[in-house]
N, C-alpha and C positions, 0 to 999 in steps of 0.2 A: 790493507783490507783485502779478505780474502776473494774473487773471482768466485763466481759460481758461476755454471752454466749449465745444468739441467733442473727441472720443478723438479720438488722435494714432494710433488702429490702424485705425481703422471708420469714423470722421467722426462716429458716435454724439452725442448732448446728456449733455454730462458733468450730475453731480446732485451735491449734496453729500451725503455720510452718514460717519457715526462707523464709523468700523474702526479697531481693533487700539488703541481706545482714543482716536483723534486723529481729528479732521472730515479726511477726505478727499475727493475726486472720484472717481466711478465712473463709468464710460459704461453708460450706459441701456440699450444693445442687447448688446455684447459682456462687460463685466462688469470689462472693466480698471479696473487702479486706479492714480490716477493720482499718484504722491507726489511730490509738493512740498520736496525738500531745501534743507539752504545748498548752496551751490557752492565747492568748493574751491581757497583760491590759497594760496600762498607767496611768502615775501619772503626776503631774502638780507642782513645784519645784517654790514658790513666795516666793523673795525673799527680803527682807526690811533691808538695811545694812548687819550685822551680827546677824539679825533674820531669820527663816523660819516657813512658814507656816506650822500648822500641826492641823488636823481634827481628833476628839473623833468617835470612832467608836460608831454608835447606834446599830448594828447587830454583830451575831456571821461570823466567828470566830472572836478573839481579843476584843469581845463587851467590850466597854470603853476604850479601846486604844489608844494611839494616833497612827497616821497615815498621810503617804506627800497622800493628796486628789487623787481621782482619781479611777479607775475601771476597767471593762473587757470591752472591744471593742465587739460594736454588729459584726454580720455577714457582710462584704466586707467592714468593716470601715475602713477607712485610722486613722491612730494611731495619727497625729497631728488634725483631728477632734475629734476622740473619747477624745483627752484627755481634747476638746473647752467643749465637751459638758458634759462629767463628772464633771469640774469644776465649769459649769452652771448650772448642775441638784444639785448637791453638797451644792455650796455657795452661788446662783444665780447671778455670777457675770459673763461676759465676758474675753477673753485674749486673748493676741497671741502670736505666740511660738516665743521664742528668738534663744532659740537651745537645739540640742539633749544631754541632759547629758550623758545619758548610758543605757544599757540593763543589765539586770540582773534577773539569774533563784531563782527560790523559789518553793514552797508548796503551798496550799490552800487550808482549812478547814480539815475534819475528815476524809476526802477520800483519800489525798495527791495528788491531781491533780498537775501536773507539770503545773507553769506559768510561761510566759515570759515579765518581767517588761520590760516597755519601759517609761523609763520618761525624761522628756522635763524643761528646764527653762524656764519658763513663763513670761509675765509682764501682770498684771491687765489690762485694756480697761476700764472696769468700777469698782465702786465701789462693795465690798462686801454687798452682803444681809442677807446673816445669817445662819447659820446649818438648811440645807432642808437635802431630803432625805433620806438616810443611818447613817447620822452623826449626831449627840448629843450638839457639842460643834466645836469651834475652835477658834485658838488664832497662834500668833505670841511667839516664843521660841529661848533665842537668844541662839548662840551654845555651849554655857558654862553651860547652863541649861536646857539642854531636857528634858523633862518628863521620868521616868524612866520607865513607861509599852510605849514600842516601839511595833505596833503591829506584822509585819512581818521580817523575814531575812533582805531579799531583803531592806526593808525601812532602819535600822540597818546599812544596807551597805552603803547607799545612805548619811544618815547622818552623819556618819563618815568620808566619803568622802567629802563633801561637810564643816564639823567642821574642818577637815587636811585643805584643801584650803582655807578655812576664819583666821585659824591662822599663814599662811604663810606670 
C-alpha cells in the first residue's frame, strides 16, 4: 500500500492517528482525513457449456496472463455497468448480467493496493469482436484445462469455484 504524506487539499504533512476506530491519516493543518479504501473492479463470467471465457493480459501486472475479462470501475460507476462496459471496451461485444457470482479481496500490481472483485455471470447480447484494449488474446477454456499462468488470487478463486460447480 502506497505511503502518502502530504493532504491532497492543503499540501498539509499527513500524521497517523486512530479514528472511527481504524489508524488513519489526518493533515496537520486542515484536519482532513485521509481514507485509504480497496478500489473497486469487476469481471464478466461467459459462459459456454463447461467452457469459460478467459482474456491474455496485454499489460503489466500478469502481462500475458490469462484472466475472467474485466477492470476497475470509473468514479460513481454502478458495478453492473462498469462491468457492460469493460467487456465492450475489452472484447467489443455487448451483455447483460444474469447474476452476481461473488465478491472477492486481492492485491493489485507492485504497490499492493487492496481491490474489491465484483464479478457477475454474463450472457453475450452480441457477438464477440476480438482482443481490443488491455488484452492480447482470448479464447474459451473448458474447466478441465485452464491455462496454467492464472493472473490474479481473486481470478484463481473464481475458477475454482465456478470448475467445483461445473463438476457437480
Amino acid at each position: 500500500m502506497p505511503t502518502y504524506r502530504f493532504c491532497p487539499c492543503c499540501g498539509g504533512a499527513l500524521r497517523k492517528k486512530v479514528v472511527e476506530h481504524h489508524p488513519r491519516l489526518i493533515c496537520s493543518k486542515c484536519e482532513f482525513i485521509f481514507y485509504q479504501n480497496s478500489k473497486p473492479c469487476v469481471g464478466g463470467i461467459i459462459l459456454k457449456g463447461n467452457e469459460i471465457l478467459l482474456t491474455q493480459r496485454g499489460i503489466e501486472p500478469y502481462k500475458g496472463y490469462w484472466d475472467v475479462p474485466g477492470g476497475f470501475l470509473e468514479l460513481g460507476e454502478h458495478p453492473e455497468d462498469g462491468v457492460k462496459r469493460e467487456l465492450h471496451e475489452e472484447l467489443g461485444m455487448r451483455c447483460k448480467i444474469k447474476k452476481l457470482f461473488g465478491m472477492f479481496m486481492d492485491t493489485y500490481g507492485p504497490s499492493g493496493d487492496w481491490i474489491l472483485n465484483i464479478y457477475y455471470i454474463v450472457e453475450p447480447t452480441t457477438k464477440i469482436k476480438g482482443a481490443t484494449d488491455d488484452i492480447v488474446d482470448y479464447g474459451f477454456f473448458p474447466f478441465n484445462k485452464l491455462p496454467r499462468k492464472i493472473a490474479f488470487p481473486a481470478a484463481r478463486q473464481v475458477l475454482n469455484l465456478l470448475k467445483r460447480a461445473a463438476s457437480d
